[in-house]
C-alpha positions, 0 to 999 in steps of 0.5 A: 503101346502094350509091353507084351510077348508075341508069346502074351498074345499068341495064346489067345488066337484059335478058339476061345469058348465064352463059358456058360454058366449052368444052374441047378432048377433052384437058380443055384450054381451047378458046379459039377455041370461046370466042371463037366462043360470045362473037361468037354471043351478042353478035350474038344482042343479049344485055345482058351476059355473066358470066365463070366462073359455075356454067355456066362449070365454075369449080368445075374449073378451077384459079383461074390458068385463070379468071382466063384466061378472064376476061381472054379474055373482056374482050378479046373483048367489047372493050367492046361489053357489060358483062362480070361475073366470078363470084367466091363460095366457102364459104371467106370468107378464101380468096374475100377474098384471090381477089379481091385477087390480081385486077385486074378490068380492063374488068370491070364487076361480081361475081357471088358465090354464096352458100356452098355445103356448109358451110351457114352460118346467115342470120347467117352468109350475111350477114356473108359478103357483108359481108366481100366487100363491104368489100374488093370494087373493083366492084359485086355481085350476089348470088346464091341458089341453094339447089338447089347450096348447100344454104342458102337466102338469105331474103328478110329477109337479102337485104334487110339485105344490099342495104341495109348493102352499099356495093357490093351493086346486084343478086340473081340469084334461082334458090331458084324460090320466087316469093313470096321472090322478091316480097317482095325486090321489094317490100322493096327499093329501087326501084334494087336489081335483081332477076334471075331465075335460072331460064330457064324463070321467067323470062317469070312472074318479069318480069310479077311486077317482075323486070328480067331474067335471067343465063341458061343457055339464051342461050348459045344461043338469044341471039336469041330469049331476050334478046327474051323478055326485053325484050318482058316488061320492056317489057311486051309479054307476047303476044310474050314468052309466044309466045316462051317457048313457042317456047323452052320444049322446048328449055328442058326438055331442055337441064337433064333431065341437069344443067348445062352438059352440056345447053347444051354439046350444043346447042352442038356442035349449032349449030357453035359449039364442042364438048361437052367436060366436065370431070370430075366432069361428063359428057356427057349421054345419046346418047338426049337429045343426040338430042333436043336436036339435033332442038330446035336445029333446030327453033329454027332454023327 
């Protein structure tokens, strides 16, 4: 079982915001537009950021530049809010020896998805994470997204994870399936965290026991997310459901054409940075980058 605080664990419930990266139009990385999108989501009272997550484009940039932008982000943050660096990969060796070449100064914990594409057993995904666990300096967050690994992590394995891991404090859980979900939080130590991993469940998933949320959709809407999100963990859930409602279009739209595509266009919208992409992603659709133009402004009002 892990050693950590309550306080350790704390800090990473409310809203954290899964960062994207911005690019220039040559594919190079914007820093500037980095540095914008990091003031905009600290000002919009968010919990916690997450460096190089599936929004963050990890899956393009080479492992020099994300540990660029993790020491980017660290600096930026200066401390104000916890920082999280994505680490997973199908390859338990490769991922062992990645988060040794790192030094995870001013970081405060991992987020590794669950392997992708090779489609490993429970058995499998379990000693995974127990090798990453044995080595790791810093706490962990699992994370289930079968939709992009095409392996579900279950309920069962979950648990046995959080329970034989010295440094596993958390789940980001995205498989949608609300009764898995359940059975973590009733299974669970009181102390385990388990965040949503899917913005537009996430107001449900808080009334069922979650403790927040790492989101795509913050990057944007900061302000009025994180304050979904509290009102719910609080209990408030009149103006939370108002909230989500108000939120809820705009949600829709910005995942209609795949993500980060969505969340890059509100962005360009709002003045933070551009819309850039790096291949094998692509921008979203003229009729959709219409529409999403049209809920930014909406939510700005």
């Amino acid at each position: 079982m892990h050693s950590y605080s309550k306080d350790s664990i704390s800090k990473f419930t409310g809203t954290g915001v899964a960062l994207v990266t911005p690019f220039k139009t040559d594919g190079s990385i914007d820093w500037q537009g980095l540095e914008a999108l990091i003031h905009h989501v600290i000002i919009g009272k968010v919990e916690f950021v997450v460096s190089m997550g599936t929004t963050g484009e990890a899956a393009t940039l080479s492992e020099a530049e994300r540990f660029s932008i993790i020491d980017f982000t660290v600096k930026t943050v200066n401390g104000k809010i916890p920082v999280v660096a994505g680490f997973g990969g199908n390859n338990t060796q490769a991922l062992k020896e990645s988060i040794g070449r790192y030094h995870f100064n001013g970081v405060d914990a991992i987020l590794s998805a669950s392997p992708y594409y090779n489609k490993p057993t429970q058995e499998g995904i379990y000693h995974h994470y127990m090798a990453i666990d044995s080595i790791s300096p810093l706490p962990i967050i699992l994370y289930n997204v079968p939709g992009r690994t095409s392996s579900n992590i279950e309920a069962n394995t979950t648990l046995r994870i959080a329970k034989d891991a010295k440094h596993v404090i958390a789940i980001k859980e995205a498989s949608g399936n609300f009764v898995q979900c359940m059975r973590i939080i009733q299974g669970a130590d009181p102390d385990f965290l388990v965040v949503s991993g899917d913005d537009i469940f996430t107001m449900p998933m808080i009334a069922f026991g979650m403790r927040g949320v790492i989101s795509v959709v913050a990057n944007y809407a900061a302000n009025d997310f994180s304050e979904m999100v509290r009102c719910g963990i609080k209990g408030d859930f009149i103006t939370a459901q108002s909230l989500h409602y108000k939120l809820l279009d705009f949600m829709e739209l910005i995942f209609k054409e795949g993500n980060p595509g969505g969340i890059k266009s509100a962005l360009k919208h709002g003045g933070i940075c551009g819309d850039s992409l790096r291949l094998p992603l692509w921008k979203v659709s003229d009729e959709l980058d219409n529409k999403i133009q049209l809920a930014v402004a909406e939510i700005n009002n």
